[in-house]
C-alpha positions in Angstrom: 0.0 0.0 0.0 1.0 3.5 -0.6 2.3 5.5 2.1 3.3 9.2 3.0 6.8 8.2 3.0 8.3 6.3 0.4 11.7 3.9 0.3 14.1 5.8 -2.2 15.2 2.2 -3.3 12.1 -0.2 -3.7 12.8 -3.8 -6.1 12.2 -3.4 -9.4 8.2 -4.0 -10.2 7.1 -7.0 -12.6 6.8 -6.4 -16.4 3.0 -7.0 -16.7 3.2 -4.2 -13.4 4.5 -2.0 -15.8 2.3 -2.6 -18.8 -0.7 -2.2 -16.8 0.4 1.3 -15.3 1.2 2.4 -19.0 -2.5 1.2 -19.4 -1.9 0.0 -23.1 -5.6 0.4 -24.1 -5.6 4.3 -24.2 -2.9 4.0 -26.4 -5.7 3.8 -29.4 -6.7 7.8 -29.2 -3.5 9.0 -30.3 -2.0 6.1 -32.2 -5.2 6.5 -34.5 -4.8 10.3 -34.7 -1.2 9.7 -35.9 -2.1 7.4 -38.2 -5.0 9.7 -39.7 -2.3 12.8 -39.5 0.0 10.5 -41.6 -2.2 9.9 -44.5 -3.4 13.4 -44.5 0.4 14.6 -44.6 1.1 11.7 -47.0 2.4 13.5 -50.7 0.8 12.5 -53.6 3.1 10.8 -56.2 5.3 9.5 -53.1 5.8 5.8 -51.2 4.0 5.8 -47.9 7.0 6.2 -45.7 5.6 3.1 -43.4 9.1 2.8 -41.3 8.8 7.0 -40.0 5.4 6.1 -39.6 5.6 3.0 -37.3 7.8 4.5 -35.5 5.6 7.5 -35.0 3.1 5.3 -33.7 5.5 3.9 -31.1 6.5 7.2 -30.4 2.5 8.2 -29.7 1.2 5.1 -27.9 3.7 3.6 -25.7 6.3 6.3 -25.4 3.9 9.3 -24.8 0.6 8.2 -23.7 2.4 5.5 -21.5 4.8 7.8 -20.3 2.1 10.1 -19.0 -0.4 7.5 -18.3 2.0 6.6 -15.5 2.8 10.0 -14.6 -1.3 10.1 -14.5 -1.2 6.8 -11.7 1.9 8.3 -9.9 0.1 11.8 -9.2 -3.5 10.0 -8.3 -1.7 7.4 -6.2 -3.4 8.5 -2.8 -6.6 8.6 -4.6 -6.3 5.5 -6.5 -5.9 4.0 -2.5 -8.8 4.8 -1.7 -10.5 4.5 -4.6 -9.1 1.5 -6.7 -6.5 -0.1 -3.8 -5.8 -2.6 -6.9 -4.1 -0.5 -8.8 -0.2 -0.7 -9.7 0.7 1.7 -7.6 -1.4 2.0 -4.7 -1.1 -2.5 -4.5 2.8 -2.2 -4.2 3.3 -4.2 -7.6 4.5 -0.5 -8.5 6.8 -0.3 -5.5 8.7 2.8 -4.0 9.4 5.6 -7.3 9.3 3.3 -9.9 6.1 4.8 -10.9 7.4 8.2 -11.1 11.0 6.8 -12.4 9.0 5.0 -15.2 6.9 8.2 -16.3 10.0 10.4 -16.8 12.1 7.7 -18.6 9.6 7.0 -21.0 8.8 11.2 -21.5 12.6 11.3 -22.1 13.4 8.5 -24.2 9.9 9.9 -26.3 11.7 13.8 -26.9 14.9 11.6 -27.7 12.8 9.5 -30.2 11.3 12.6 -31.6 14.1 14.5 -32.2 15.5 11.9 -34.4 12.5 12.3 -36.4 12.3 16.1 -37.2 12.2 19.8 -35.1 8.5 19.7 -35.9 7.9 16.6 -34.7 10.1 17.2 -31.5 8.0 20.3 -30.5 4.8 18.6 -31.2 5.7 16.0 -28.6 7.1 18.3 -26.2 4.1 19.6 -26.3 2.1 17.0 -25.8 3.8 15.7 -23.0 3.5 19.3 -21.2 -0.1 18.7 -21.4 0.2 15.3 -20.0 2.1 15.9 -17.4 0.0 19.0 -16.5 -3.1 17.1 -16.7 -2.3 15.0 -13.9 1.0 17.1 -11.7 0.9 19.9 -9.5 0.4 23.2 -9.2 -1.4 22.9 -12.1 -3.3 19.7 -12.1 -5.6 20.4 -15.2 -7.7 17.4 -14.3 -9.5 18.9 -11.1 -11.6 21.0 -13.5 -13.0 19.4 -16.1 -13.1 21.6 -19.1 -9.5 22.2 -19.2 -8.4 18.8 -18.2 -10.4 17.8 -20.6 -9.4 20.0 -23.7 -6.0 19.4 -22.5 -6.0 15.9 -23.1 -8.2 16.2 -26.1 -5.7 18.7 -28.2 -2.4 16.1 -26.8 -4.1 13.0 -27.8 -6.1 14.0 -31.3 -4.6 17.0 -32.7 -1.1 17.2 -31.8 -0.5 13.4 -32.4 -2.6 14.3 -36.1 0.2 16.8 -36.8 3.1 15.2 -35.7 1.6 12.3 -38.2 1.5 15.1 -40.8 4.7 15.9 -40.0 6.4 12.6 -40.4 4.5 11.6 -43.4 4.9 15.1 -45.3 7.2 17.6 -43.6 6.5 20.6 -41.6 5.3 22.0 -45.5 2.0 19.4 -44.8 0.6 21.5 -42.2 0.4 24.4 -45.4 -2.5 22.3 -46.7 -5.6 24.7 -45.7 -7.5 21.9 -44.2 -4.6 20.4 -42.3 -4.8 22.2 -39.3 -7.8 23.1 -38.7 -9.0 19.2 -39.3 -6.8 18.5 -36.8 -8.4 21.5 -34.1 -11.8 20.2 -34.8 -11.1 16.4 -33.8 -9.2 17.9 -30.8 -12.4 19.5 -29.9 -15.0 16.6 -30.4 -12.6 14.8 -28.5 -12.9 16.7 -25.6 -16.7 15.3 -25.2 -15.2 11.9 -25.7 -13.0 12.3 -22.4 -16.4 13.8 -20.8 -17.6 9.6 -21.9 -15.0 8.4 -19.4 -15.9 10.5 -16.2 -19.4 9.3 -15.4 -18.1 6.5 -14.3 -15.9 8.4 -11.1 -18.8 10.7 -10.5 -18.8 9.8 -6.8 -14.7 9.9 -6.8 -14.5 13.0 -8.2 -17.0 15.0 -5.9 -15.4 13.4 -2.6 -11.8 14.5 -3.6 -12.9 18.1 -5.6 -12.6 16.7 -9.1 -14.9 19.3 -11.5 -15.3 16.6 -14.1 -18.1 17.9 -16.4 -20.5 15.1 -15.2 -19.4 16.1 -11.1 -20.1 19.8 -12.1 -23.4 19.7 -13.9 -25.0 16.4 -13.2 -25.0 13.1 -15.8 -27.5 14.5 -17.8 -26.3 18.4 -19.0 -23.0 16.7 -19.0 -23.9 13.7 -21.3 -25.6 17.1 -23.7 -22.7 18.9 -23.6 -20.7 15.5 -24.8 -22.7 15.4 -27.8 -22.7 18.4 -28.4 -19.1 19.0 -28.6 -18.7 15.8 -30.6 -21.1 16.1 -32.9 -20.4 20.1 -33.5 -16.8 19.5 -34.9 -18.0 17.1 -37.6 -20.6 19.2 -38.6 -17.4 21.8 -39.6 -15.5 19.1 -40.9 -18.5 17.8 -42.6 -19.3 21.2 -44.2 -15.3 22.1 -44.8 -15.0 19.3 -47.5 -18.1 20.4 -49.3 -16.4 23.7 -49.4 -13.1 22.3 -50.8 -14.8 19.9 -53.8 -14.8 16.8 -51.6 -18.6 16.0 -51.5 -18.4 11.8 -51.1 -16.1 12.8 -48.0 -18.4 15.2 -46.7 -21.5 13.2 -47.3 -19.5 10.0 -45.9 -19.1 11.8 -42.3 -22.9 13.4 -42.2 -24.0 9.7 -42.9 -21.5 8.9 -40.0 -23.2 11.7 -38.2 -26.1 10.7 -38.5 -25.7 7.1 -37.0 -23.6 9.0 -33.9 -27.1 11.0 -33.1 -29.4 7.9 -33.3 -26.7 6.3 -30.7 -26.8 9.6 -28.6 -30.4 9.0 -27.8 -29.4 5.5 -26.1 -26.5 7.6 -24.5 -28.6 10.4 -23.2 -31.4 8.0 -21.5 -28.9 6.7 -19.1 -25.5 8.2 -19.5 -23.7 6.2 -16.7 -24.9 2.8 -17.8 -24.7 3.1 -21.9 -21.7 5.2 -22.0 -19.2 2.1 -22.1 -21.4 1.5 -25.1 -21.6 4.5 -26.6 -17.6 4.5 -26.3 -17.9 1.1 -28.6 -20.6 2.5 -31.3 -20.6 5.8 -31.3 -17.3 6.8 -30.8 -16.3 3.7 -33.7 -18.5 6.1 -36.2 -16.6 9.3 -35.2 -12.7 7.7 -35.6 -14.0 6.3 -38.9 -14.6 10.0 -40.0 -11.6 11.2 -39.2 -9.5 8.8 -41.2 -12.2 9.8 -44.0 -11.1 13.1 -43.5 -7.7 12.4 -43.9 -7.5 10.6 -46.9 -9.9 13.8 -48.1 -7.2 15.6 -47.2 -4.7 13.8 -49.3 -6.8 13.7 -52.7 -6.7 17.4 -52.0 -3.4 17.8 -52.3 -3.5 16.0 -55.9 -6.4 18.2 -57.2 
């Protein structure tokens, strides 16, 4: 169990300790925003550049979102003791600072990794981590209020790993395209209502230690309307955007994804607590398929 004072020198903790404080199943979010980034920077006439890009995805799942996932379970470890005892940390299988120790190593071997792959690419990811790390550390803690812990980890997760994609696949001259950026804004937004998804279940956590989540602050049900709202808002825009720019299969691809996203919100909206693991399976499936049709819109865009 955790305590106030910690050994300086603990044993090292198990491997599958270690996986399961870099929490390998949030690694999706940004691995799949590199990916879409990647196509979307991709220039026409050239080979995919599949090595850069596999190693951008290492560089987004396990190095980044790893490295501040465990920053995340190092910061909430008195928490997580009273909450979720099982936990890596707070259960000793994380002993001593090794939860800590593995949070910076992986943040520093991630800027090291980064660098190797381009200035652009490098700042993106300092920046991301930034936001990781502020998300979860003092003074700042983003995550006791829940808009900007929220937007916080929507713009590192889904826009900067889309343009450090961009970047790997194109250059810093991909984020020139006109729809480049701003795609990757928009998806940062709507993502913000996907991390509002993954706090009704903590609604009791979060009022006893001062969390603000969205769902804490204005009850399950505004909070469930404001997450579909703000998910549904930045594909209308993106939506819109590529019948603006001569993309109109694209654009009528994503309203028809829309669509099926607003017949699953009013599942969602009956009972946010109990159908938003759901949602996160049907509805959120429908919104990362739009954003990789967006990307390869973007691509074709760059041919025409």
């Amino acid at each position: 169990m955790v305590s106030a004072r910690l050994p300086a020198i603990a044993a090292p903790p198990r491997f599958s300790a270690v996986l399961e404080l870099v929490k390998p199943v949030t690694w999706f979010a940004p691995v799949w925003a590199l990916a879409c980034g990647s196509v979307a920077g991709w220039q026409p006439g050239q080979p995919y550049p599949w090595a850069f890009v596999l190693g951008g995805l290492v560089l987004a799942g396990p190095l980044v979102c790893g490295g501040t996932q465990a920053a995340n379970d190092w910061y909430d470890r008195y928490v997580d003791a009273i909450n979720e005892p099982a936990r890596p940390i707070p259960s000793g299988r994380v002993p001593g600072r090794w939860g800590l120790g593995v949070a910076t190593a992986l943040s520093l071997v991630a800027l090291t990794f980064a660098g190797l792959l381009g200035g652009g690419v490098l700042l993106a990811t300092a920046a991301g981590l930034a936001l990781g790390w502020a998300y979860s550390a003092p003074p700042l803690r983003l995550k006791r209020e829940g808009w900007t812990g929220a937007a916080a980890t929507g713009l590192a997760y889904e826009g900067l790993a889309w343009l450090t994609g961009a970047m790997i696949a194109g250059g810093t001259g991909a984020l020139a395209e006109p729809l480049m950026v701003p795609f990757a804004l928009f998806y940062s937004f709507g993502a913000l209502g996907i991390m509002v998804l993954n706090d009704f279940k903590a609604v009791e956590g979060d009022l006893s230690t001062g969390v603000r989540s969205l769902p804490a602050r204005y009850g399950e049900a505004k909070a469930a309307r404001i997450a579909c709202l703000v998910m549904i808002a930045p594909q209308v825009a993106v939506s819109a955007s590529l019948f603006w720019f001569a993309q109109p299969m694209a654009g009528a691809a994503i309203a028809a994804l829309m669509a099926g996203q607003l017949l699953a919100m009013r599942r969602l909206l009956r009972d946010p607590r109990a159908h938003a693991p759901w949602y996160n399976a049907v509805g959120v499936l429908m919104y990362v398929a739009g954003m990789m049709i967006a990307a390869v819109a973007v691509h074709h865009g760059m041919s025409a």
